[in-house]
C-alpha positions in Angstrom: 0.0 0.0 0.0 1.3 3.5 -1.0 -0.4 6.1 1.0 0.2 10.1 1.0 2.8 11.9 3.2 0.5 13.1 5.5 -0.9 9.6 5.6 1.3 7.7 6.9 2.5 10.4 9.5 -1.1 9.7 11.1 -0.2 5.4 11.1 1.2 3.9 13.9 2.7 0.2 13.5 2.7 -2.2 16.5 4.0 -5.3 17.2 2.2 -8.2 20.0 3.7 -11.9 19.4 3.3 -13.0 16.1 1.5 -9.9 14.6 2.5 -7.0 13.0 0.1 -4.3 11.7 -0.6 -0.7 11.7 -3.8 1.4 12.8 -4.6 5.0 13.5 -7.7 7.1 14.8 -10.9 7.0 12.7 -10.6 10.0 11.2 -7.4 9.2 9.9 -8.8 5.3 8.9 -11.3 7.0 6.9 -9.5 9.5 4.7 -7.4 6.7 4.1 -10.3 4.5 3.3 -12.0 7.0 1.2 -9.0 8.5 -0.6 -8.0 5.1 -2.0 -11.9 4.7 -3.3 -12.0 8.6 -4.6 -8.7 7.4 -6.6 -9.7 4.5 -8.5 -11.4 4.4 -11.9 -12.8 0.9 -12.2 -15.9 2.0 -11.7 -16.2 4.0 -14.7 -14.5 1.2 -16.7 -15.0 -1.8 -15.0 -13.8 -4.0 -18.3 -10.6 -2.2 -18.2 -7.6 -3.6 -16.6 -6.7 -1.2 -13.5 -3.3 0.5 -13.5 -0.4 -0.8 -11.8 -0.2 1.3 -9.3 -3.6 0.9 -8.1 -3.0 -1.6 -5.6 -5.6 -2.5 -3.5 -6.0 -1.7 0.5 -7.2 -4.0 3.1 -9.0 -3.2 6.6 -9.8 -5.6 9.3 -9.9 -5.8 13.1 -8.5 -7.2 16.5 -10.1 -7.2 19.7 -9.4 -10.2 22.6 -11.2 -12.5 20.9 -9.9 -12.2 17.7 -6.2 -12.5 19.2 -6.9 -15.3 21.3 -8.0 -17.1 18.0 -4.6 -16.1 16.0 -2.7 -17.7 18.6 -4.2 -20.7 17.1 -5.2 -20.5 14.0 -2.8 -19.4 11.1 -5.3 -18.1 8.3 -6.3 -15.2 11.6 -2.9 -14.5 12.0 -1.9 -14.3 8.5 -4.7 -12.2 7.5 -4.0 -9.7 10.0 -0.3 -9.3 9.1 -1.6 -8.5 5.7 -3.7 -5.9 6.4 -2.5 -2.8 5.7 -4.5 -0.8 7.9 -6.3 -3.0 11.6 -9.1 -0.9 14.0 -8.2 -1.8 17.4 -11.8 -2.6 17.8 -11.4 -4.0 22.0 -11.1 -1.7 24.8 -9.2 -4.7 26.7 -6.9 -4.9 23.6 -6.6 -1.1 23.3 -5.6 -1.5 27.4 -3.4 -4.0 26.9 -1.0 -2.2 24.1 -0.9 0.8 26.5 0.4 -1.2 29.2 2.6 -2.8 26.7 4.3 0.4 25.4 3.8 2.6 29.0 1.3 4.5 29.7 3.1 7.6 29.0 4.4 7.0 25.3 4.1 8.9 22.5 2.3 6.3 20.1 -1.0 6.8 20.7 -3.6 3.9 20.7 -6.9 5.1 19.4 -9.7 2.4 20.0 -12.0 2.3 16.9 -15.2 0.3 16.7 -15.2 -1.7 13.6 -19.4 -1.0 12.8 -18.8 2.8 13.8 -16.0 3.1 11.3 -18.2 1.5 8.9 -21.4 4.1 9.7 -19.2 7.1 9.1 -17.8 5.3 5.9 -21.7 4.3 4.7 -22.5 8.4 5.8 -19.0 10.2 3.9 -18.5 8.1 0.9 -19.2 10.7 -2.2 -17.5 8.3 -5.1 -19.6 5.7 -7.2 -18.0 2.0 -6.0 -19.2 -1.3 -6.8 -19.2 -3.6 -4.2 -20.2 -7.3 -3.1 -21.1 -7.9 0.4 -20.4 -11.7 2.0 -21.1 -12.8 5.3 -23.8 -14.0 7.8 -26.9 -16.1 7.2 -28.6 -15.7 3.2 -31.4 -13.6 5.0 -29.7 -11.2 7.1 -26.9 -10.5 4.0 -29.8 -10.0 1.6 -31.4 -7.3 4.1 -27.9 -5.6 5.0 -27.1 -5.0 1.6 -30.5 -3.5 0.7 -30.2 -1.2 3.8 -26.6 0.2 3.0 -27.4 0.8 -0.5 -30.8 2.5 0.9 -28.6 4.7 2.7 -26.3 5.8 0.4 -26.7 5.0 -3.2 -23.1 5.5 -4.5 -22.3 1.9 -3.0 -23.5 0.0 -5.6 -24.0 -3.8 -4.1 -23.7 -6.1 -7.1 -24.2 -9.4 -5.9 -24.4 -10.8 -2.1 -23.4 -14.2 -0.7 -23.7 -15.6 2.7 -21.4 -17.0 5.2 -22.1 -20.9 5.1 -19.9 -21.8 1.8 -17.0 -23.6 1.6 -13.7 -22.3 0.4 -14.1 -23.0 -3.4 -17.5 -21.4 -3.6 -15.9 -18.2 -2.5 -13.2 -18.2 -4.9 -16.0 -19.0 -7.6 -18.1 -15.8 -6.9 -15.0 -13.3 -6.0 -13.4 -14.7 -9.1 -16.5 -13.4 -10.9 -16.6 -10.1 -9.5 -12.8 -10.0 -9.8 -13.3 -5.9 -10.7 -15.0 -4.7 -8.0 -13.8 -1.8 -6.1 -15.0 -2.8 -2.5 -14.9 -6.1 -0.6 -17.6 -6.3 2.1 -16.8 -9.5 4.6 -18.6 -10.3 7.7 -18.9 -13.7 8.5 -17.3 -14.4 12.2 -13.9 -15.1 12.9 -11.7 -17.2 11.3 -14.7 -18.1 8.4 -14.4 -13.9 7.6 -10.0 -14.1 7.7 -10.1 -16.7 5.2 -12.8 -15.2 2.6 -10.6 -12.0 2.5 -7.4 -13.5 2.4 -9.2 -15.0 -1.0 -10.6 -11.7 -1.8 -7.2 -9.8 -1.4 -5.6 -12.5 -3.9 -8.7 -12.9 -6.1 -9.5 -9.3 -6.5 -6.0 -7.3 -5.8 -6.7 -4.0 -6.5 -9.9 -3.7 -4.4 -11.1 -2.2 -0.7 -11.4 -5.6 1.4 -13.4 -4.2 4.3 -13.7 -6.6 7.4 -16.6 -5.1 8.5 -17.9 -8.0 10.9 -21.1 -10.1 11.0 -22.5 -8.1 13.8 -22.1 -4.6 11.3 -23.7 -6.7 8.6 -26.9 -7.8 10.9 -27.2 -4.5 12.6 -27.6 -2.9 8.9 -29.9 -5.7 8.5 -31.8 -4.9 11.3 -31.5 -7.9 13.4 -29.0 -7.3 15.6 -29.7 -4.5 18.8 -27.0 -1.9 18.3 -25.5 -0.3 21.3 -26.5 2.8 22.8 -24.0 5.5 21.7 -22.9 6.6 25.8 -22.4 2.5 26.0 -20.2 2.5 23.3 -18.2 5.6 23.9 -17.9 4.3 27.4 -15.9 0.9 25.8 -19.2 -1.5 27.2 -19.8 -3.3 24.5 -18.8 -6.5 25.8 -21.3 -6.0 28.7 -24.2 -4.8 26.5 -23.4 -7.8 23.9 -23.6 -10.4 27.5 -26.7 -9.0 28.2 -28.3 -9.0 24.5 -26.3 -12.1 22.6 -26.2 -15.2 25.6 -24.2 -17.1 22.5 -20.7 -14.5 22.9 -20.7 -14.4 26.9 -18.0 -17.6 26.5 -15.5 -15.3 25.1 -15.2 -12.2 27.7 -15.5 -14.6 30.8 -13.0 -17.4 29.9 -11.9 -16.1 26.8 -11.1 -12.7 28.7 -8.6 -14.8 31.0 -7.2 -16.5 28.1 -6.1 -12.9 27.0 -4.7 -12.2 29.7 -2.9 -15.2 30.0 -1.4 -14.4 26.5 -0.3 -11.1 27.4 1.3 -11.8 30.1 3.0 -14.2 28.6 4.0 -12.2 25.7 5.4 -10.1 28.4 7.6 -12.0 29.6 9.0 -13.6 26.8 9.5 -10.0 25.8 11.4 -9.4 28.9 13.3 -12.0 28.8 14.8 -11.0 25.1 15.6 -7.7 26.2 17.6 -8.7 29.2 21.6 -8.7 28.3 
């Protein structure tokens, strides 16, 4: 990815175990997001093979949950290395990098909600894109696409799939929308790693945007977003125990298990830096 001078001023990289990646404030994540869109032309000729140099950007997301998983499965782990741009979507992960780097350091961490960087995307986005949206149950991926073209009508949805396919039936349908300019995946972790991973080989020079199932069904309408003082507070986690029984799993044991891999991240990290 080749982003403008002031750009990649605004980036800051990080580094926890095995991952590497970069992320930055939302502001910043969408005039990065948008900038890349306003500058490619497939759109306008989407026969045409895009120019070299318009490489394509991808956008995905960590929180505890998603780390504990990469520390065991390789397609998570490989897919966020390749991002070129992560929202540190967890307030315990946003916590943890803090504590990792001091408190008092210069890099800051700016926690950004995955579906609130999507709203403002959905809200700003003045440039005609195509776009084909995968994730979540035929039903609810049918409704969310409907609703974010309803909302604005430069994101042209060309074709939806949902979330229960296997690997080859994703490579069939990205295959056939190999020119579009924006890659919308939400189909839980590691089912939504894998499908981009796909999409950013499949169709190189577009936006993959791992948006998350739970942005696709609250666009669909079948999801109970969070109250906006619950969010800005970071209680997500405690609104989603409350309202989705199924998640509670990963912030009680699952929170420990992040801890666990901190701490020992910690101390490995420690140990390397002692003479």
């Amino acid at each position: 990815m080749t982003l403008s001078a002031p750009a990649m001023s605004s980036v800051r990289q990080f580094s926890v175990g095995n991952l590497t990646f970069t992320s930055a404030s939302r502001q910043e994540l969408l005039s990065i997001l948008l900038e890349h869109l306003s500058s490619s032309s497939l759109d306008t000729a989407p026969q045409r093979a895009p120019a070299a140099n318009n490489a394509g950007l991808c956008i995905g997301y960590i929180n505890p949950h998603v780390y504990n998983l990469s520390t065991e499965l390789p397609e998570v782990r490989e897919f966020i290395n390749q991002c070129d741009l992560i929202c540190l979507d967890g307030l315990g992960f946003c916590l943890a990098l803090k504590l990792r780097q001091g408190l008092f350091s210069a890099s800051a961490v700016h926690r950004v909600v995955a579906l609130q960087l999507f709203d403002v995307f959905v809200k700003s986005l003045q440039t005609p894109c195509s776009a084909v949206l995968v994730g979540v149950e035929a039903a609810d991926v049918a409704l969310s696409a409907a609703s974010i073209t309803r909302q604005n009508s430069h994101i042209r949805i060309r074709d939806v799939m949902d979330g229960f396919h296997a690997a080859p039936d994703y490579e069939a349908f990205l295959t056939k929308h190999a020119s579009v300019q924006l890659v919308l995946i939400g189909a839980g972790t590691p089912k939504s790693e894998s499908i981009a991973l796909q999409a950013r080989r499949l169709c190189p020079h577009a936006v993959v945007f791992h948006i998350g199932a739970g942005t696709i069904k609250v666009y669909a309408g079948t999801k109970r977003r969070a109250p906006t003082w619950v969010s800005r507070c970071g209680f997500e986690w405690l609104h989603r125990i409350f309202f989705e029984p199924h998640t509670r799993e990963r912030y009680t044991t699952g929170s420990w298990r992040f801890f666990r891999h901190i701490l020992m991240q910690s101390r490995q990290d420690n140990t390397k830096s002692l003479p």
